[in-house]
Backbone as CSV, one residue per row, in Angstrom:
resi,resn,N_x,N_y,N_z,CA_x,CA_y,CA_z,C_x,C_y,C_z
1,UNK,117.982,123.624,104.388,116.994,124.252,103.513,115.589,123.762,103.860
2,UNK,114.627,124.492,103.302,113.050,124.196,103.919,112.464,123.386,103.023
3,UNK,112.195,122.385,103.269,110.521,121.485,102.178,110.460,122.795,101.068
4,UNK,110.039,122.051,99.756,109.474,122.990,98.689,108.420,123.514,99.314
5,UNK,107.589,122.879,99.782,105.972,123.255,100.224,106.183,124.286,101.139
6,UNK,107.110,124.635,101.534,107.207,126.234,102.296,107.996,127.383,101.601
7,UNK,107.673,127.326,100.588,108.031,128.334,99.614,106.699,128.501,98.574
8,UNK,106.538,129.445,98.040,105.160,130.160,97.443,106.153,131.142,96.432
9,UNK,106.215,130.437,95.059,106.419,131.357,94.042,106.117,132.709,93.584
10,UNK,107.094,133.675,93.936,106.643,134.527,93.250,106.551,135.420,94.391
11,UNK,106.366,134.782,95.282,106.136,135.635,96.797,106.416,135.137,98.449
12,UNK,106.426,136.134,99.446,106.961,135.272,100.616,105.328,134.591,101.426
13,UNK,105.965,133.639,102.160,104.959,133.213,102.938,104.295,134.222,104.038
14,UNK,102.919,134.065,104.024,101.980,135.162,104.988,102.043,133.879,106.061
15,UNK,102.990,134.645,107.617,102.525,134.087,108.236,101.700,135.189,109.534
16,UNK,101.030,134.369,109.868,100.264,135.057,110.994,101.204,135.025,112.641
17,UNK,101.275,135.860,113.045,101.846,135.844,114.496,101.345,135.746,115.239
18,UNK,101.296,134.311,116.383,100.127,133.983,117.430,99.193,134.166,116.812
19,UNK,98.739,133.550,115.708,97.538,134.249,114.758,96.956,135.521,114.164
20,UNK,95.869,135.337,114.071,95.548,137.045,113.906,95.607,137.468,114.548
21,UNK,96.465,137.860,115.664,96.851,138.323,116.925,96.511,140.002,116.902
22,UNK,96.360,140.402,116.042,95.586,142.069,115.563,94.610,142.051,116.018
23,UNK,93.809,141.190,115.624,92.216,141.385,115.825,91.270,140.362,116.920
24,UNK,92.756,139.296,117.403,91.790,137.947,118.257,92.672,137.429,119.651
25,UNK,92.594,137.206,120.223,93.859,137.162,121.299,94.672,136.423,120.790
26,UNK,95.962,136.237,120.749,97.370,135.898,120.593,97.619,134.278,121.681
27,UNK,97.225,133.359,120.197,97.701,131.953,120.705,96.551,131.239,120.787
28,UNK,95.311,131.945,120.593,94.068,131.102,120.901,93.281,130.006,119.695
29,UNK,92.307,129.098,119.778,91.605,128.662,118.634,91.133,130.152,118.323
30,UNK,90.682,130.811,118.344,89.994,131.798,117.549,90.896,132.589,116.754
31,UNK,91.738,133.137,117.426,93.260,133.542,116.653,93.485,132.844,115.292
32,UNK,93.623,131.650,115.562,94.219,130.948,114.497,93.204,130.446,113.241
33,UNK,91.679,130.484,113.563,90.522,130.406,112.987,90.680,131.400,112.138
34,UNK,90.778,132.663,112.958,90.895,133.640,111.871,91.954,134.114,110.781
35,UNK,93.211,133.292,111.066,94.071,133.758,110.549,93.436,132.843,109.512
36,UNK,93.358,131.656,109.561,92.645,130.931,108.490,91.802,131.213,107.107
37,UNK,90.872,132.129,107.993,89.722,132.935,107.001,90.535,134.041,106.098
38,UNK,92.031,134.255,107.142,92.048,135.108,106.112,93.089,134.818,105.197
39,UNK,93.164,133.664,104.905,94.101,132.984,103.867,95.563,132.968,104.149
40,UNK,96.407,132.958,105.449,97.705,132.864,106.114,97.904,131.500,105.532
41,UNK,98.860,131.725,105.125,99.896,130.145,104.974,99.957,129.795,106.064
42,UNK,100.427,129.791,106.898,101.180,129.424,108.190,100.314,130.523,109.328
43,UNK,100.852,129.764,110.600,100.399,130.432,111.677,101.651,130.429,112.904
44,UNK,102.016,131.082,113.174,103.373,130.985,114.256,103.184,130.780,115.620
45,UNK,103.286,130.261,116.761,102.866,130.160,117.484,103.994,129.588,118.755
46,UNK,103.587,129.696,120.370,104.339,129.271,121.116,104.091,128.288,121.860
47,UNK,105.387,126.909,122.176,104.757,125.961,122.912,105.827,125.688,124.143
48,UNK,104.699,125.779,125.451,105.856,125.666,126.299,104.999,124.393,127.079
49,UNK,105.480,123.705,128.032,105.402,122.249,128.952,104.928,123.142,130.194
50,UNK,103.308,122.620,130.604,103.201,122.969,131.552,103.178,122.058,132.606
51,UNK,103.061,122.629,134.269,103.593,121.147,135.079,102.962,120.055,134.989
52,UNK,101.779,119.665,134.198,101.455,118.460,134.345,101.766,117.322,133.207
53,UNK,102.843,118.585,132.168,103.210,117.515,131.232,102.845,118.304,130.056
54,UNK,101.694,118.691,129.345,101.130,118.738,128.083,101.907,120.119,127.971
55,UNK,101.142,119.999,126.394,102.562,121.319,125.630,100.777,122.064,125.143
56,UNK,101.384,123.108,126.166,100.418,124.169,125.694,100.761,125.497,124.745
57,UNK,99.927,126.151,124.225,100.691,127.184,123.736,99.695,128.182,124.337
58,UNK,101.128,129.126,124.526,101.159,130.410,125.109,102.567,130.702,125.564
59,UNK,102.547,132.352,125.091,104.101,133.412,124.694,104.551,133.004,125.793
60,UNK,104.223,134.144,127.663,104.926,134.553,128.420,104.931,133.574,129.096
61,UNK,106.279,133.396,129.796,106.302,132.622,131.130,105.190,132.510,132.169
62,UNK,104.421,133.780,132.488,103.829,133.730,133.265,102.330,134.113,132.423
63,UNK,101.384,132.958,133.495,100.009,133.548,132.822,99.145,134.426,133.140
64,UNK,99.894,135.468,133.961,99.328,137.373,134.079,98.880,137.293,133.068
65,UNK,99.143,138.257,132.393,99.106,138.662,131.144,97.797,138.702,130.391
66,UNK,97.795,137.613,130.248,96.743,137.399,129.430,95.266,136.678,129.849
67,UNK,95.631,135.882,131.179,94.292,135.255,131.949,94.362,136.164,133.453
68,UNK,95.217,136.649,133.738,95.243,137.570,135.169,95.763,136.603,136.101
69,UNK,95.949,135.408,135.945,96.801,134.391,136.445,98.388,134.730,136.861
70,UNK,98.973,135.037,137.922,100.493,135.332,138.354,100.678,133.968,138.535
71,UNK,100.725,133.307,137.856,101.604,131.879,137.664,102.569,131.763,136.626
72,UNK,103.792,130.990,137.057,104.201,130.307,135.585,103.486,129.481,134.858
73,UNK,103.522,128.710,133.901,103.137,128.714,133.142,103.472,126.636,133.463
74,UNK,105.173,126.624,133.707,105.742,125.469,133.870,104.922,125.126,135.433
75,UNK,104.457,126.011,136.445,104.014,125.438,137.652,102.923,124.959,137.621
76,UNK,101.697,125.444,136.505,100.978,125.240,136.609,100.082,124.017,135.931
77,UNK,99.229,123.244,136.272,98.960,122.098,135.456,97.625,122.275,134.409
78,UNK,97.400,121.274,133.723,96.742,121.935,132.462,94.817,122.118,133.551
79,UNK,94.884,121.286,134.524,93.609,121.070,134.937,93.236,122.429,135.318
80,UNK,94.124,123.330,135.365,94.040,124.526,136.141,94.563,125.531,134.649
81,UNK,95.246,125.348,134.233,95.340,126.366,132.826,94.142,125.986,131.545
82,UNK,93.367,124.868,131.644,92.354,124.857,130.738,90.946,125.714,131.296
83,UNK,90.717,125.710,132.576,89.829,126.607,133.283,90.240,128.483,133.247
84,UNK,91.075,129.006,132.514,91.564,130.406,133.046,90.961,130.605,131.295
85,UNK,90.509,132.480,131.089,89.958,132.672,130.247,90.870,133.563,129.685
86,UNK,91.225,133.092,128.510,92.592,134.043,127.492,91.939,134.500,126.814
87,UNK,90.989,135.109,126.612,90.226,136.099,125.398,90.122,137.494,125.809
88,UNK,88.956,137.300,127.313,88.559,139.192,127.604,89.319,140.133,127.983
89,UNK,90.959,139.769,127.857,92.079,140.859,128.002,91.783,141.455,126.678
90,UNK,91.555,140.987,125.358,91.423,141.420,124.312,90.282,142.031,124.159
91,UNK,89.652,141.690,124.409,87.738,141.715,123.872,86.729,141.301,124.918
92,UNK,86.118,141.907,125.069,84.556,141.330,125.912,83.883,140.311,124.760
93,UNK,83.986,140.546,123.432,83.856,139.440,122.717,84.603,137.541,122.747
94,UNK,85.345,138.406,123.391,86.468,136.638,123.383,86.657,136.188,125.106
95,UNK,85.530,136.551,125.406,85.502,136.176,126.778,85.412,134.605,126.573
96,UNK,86.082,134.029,127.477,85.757,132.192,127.669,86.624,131.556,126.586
97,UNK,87.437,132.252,125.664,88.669,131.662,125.196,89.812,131.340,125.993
98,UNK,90.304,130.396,125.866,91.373,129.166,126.461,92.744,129.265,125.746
99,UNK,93.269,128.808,126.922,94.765,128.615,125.858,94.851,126.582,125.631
100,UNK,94.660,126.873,124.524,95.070,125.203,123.721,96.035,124.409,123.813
101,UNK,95.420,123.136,123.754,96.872,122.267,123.564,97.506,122.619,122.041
102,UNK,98.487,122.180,122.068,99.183,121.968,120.966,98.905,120.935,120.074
103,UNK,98.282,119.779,120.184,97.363,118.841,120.036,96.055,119.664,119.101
104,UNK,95.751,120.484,119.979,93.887,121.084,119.279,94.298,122.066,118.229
105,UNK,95.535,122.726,118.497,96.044,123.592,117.394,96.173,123.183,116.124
106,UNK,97.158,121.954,116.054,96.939,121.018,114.844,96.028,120.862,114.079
107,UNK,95.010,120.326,114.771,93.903,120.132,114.263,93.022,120.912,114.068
108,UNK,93.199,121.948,114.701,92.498,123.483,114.457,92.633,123.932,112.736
109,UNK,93.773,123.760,113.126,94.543,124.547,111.717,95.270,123.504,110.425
110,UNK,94.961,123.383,109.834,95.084,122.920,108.621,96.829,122.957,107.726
111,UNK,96.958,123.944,107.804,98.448,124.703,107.079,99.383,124.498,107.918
112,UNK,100.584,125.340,107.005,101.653,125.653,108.101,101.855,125.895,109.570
113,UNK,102.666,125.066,110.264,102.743,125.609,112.048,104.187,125.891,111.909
114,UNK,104.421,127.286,112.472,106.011,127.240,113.151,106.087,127.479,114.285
115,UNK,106.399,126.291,114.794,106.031,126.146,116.605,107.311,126.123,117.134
116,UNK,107.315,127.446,118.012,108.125,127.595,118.231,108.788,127.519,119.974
117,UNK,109.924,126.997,120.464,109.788,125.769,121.636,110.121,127.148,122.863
118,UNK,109.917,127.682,123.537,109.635,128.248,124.613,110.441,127.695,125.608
119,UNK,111.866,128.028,125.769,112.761,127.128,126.749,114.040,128.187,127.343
120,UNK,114.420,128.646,128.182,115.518,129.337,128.070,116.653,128.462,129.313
121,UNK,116.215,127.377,129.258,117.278,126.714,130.384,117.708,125.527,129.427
122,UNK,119.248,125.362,130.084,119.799,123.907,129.161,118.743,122.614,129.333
123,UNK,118.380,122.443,130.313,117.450,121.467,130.356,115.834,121.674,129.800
124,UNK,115.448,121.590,128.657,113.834,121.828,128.575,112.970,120.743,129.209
125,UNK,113.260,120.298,130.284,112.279,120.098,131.234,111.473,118.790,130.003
126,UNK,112.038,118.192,128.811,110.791,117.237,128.216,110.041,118.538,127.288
127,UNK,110.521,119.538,126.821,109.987,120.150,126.234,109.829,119.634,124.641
128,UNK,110.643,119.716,124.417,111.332,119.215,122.887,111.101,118.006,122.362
129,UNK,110.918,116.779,123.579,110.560,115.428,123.201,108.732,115.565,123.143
130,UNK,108.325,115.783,123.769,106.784,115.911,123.845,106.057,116.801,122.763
131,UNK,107.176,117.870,121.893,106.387,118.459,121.123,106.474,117.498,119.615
132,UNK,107.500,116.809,119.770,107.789,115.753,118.502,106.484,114.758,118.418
133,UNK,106.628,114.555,120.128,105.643,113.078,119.786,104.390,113.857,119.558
134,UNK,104.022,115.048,120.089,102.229,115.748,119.664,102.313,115.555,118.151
135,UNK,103.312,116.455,117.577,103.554,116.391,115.695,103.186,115.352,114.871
136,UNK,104.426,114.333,115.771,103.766,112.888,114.868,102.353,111.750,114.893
137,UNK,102.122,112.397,116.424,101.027,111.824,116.574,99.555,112.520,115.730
138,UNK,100.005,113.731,115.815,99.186,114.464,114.680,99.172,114.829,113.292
139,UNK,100.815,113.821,112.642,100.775,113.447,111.830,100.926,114.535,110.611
140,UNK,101.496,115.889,111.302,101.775,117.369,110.877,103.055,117.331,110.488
141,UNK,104.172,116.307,110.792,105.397,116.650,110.346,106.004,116.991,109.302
142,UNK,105.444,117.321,108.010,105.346,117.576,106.519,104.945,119.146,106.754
143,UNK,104.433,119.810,107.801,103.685,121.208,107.602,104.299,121.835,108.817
144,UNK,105.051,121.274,109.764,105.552,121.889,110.922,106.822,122.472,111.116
145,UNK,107.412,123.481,111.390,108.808,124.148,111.325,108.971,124.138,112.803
146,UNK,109.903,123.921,113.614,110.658,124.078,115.125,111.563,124.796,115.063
147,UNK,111.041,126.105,115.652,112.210,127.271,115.893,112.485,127.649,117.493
148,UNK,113.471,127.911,117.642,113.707,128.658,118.940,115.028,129.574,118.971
149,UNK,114.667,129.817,120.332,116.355,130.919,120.738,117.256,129.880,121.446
150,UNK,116.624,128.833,122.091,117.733,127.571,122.616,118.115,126.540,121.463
151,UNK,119.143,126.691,120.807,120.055,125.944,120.329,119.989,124.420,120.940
152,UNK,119.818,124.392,121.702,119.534,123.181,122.543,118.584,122.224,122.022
153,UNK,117.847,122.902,122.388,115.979,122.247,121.700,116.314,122.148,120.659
154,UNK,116.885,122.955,119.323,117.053,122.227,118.256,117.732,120.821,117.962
155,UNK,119.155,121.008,118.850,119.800,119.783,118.832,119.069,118.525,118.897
156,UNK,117.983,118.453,120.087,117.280,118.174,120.398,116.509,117.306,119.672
157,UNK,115.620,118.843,118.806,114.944,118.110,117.757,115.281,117.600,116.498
158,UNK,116.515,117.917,116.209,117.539,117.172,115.321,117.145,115.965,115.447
159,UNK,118.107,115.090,116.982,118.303,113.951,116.946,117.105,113.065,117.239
160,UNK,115.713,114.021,117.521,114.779,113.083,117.856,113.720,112.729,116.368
161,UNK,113.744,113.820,115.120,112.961,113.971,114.266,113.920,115.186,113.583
162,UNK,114.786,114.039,112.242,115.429,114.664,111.906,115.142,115.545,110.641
163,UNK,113.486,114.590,110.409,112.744,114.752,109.046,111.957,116.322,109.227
164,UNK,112.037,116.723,110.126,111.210,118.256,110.273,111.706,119.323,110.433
165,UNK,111.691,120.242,110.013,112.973,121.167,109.357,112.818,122.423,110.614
166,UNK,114.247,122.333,110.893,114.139,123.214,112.019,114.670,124.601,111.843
167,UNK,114.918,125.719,112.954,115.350,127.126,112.398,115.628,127.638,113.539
168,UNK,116.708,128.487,113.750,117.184,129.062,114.626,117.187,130.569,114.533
169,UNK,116.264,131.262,115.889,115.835,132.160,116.249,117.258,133.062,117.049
170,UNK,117.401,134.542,116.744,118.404,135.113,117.476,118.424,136.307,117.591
171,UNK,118.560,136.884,118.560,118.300,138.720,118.497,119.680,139.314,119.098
172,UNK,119.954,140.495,119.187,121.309,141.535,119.427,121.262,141.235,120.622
173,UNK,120.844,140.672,121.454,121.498,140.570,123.017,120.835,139.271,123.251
174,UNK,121.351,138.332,123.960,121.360,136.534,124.430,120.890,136.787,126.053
175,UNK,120.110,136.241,125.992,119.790,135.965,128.151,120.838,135.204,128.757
176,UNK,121.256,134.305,127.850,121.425,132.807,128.070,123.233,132.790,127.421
177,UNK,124.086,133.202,128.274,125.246,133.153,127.825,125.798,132.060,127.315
178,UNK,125.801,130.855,127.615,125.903,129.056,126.992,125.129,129.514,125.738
179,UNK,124.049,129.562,125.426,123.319,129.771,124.018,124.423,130.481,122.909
180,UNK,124.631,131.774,123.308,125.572,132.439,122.750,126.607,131.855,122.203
181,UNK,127.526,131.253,123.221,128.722,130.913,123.056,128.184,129.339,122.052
182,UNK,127.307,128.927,122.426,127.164,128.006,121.531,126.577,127.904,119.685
183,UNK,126.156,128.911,119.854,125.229,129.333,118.534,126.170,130.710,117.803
184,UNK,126.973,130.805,118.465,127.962,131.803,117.757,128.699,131.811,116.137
185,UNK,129.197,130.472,116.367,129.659,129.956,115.204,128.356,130.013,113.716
186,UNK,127.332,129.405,114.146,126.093,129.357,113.217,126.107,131.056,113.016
187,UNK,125.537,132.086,114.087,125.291,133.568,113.775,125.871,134.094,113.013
188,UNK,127.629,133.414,113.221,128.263,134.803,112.646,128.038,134.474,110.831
189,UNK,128.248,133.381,110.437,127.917,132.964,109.043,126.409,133.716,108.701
190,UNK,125.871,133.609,109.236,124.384,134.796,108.870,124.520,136.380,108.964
191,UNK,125.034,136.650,109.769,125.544,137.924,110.071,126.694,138.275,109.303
192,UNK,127.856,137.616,108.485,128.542,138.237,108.034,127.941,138.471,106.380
193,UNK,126.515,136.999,106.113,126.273,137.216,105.056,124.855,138.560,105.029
194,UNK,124.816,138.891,106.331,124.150,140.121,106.197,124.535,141.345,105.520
195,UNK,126.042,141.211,106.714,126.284,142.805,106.381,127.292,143.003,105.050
196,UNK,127.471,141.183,104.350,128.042,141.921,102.842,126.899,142.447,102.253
197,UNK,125.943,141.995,102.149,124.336,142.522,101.583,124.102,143.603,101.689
198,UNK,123.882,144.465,103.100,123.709,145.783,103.392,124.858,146.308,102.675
199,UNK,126.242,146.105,103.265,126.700,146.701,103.622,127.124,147.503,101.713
200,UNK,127.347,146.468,100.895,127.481,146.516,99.404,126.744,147.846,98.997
201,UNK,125.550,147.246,99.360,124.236,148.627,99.392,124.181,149.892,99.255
202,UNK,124.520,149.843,100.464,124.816,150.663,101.456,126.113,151.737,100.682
203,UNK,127.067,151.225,100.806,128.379,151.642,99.769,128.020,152.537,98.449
204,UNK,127.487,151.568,97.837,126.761,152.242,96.366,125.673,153.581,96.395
205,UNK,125.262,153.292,97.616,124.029,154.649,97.642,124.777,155.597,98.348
206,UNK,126.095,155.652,99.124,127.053,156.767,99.469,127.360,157.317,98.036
207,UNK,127.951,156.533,96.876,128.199,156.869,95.856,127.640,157.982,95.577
208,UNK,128.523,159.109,94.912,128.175,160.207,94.208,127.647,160.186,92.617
209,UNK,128.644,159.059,91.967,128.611,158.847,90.490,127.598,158.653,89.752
210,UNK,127.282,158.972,88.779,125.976,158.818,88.138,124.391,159.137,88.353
211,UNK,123.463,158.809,87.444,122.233,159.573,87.718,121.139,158.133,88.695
212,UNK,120.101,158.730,88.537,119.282,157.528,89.568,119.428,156.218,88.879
213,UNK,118.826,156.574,87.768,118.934,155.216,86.433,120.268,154.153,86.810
214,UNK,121.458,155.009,86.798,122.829,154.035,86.755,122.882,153.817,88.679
215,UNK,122.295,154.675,89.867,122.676,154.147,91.035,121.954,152.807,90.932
216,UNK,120.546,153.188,90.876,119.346,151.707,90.937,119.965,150.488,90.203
217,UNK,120.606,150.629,88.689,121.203,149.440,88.622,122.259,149.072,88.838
218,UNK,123.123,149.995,89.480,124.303,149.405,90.162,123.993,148.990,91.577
219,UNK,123.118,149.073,92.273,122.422,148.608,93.352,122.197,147.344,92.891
220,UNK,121.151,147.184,91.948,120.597,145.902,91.518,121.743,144.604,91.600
221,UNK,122.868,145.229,90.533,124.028,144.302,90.573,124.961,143.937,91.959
222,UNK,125.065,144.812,92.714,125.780,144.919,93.817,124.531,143.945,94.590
223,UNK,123.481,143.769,94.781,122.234,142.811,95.568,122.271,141.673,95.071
224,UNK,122.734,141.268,93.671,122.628,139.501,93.477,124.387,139.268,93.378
225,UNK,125.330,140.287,93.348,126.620,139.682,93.651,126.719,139.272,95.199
226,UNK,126.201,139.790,96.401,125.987,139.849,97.544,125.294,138.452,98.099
227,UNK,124.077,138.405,97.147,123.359,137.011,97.849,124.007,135.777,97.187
228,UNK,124.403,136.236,96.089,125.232,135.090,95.387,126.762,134.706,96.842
229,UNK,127.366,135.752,97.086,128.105,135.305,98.292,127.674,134.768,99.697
230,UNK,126.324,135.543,99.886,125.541,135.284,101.210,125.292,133.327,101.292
231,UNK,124.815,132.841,99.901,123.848,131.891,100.303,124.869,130.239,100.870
232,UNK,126.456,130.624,100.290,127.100,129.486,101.179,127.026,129.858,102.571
233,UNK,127.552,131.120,102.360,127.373,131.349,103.903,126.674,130.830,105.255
234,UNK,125.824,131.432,104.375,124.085,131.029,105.276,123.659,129.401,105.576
235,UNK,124.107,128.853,103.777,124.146,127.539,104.080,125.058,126.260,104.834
236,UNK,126.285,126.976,105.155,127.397,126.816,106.074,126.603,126.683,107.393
237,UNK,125.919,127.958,107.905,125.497,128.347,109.121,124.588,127.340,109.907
238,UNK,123.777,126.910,109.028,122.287,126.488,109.373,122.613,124.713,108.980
239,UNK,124.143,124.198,108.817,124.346,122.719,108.793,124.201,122.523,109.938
240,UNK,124.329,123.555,111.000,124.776,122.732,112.281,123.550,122.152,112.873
241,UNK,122.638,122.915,112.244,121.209,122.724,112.918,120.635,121.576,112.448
């Protein structure tokens, strides 16, 4: 389960993706400045190890994309990824924006981080240990969430910082067949407490019987008998992590 402090009564948490990634390039200080201004709980973001060690953030493997750079990301060292300009793909306004340490992000940003670890090989290369020690050294571990699609890295960050609440990321098709087979057991407990949820739903609105009044609250009832079954489930799922 998550820290109280990542829950907001009454409503879900606004998080920003790669920041205001709408309106500012995706992953940058300015991104995340703005998500700021505009009152985001949290800011989501990606951190991957580049070759000289430091945990930068930025999405793709490669830094095309976004600096015109055909490099990876892991080949390249920060002396050479702090010089490349991540803004004017977006904007002639955000010309001379950088991609950040993970370090300046912290401190950039105030709130919530869900930093999320950028790894698709069993080995993260020191990914997972280096983003712990940035956290604690920045003294964020009370405001920081560690998510990924490698099961690994969580383990990872389990046994290295057990105090920072981690979360496991998963979509309808795996790159990474070991991931799969390993994170299977956790999925299916989420997934089966999905599709009693839908699926209950789902059932009731086939229903012919009755007028809108009696479907809507037989919906209603059929949605908290459902999560009432979902939440061992779920909470089964997410021990392993």
């Amino acid at each position: 389960m998550l820290p109280a402090h990542f829950n907001r009564t009454g409503r879900p948490l606004l998080w920003a993706h790669r920041g205001a990634s709408a309106e500012a390039p995706e992953n940058t200080l300015a991104a995340f400045s703005l998500a700021l201004a505009q009152d985001a709980d949290g800011v989501e973001l990606d951190a991957q190890r580049c070759a000289s060690g430091e945990v930068v953030v930025v999405h793709d493997e490669s830094l095309a994309r976004t600096t015109g750079l055909g490099t990876l990301v892991t080949d390249a060292p920060y002396s050479v990824i702090r010089t490349l300009d991540a803004g004017a793909w977006k904007s002639a306004r955000f010309r001379g924006e950088r991609i950040p340490l993970l370090a300046e992000t912290l401190e950039a940003f105030p709130r919530l981080v869900n930093v999320e670890l950028k790894c698709d090989r069993a080995d993260d290369r020191g990914l997972t240990a280096e983003v712990v020690r940035v956290v604690h050294a920045a003294r964020a571990q009370d405001r920081v969430l560690l998510s990924s699609f490698n099961l690994g890295c969580l383990w990872r960050a389990r046994s290295m910082a057990p105090a920072i609440p981690r979360a496991l990321l998963f979509e309808a098709e795996q790159r990474w067949i070991l991931r799969s087979a390993l994170a299977r057991d956790a999925r299916a407990g989420l997934a089966l407490a999905q599709a009693r949820l839908f699926g209950c739903v789902l059932d009731r609105r086939r229903s012919r019987g009755g007028g809108p009044a009696a479907r809507q609250r037989g919906e209603r009832d059929l949605h908290e008998r459902a999560c009432a079954d979902a939440r061992p489930l779920a909470s089964a799922a997410m021990t392993a992590l």
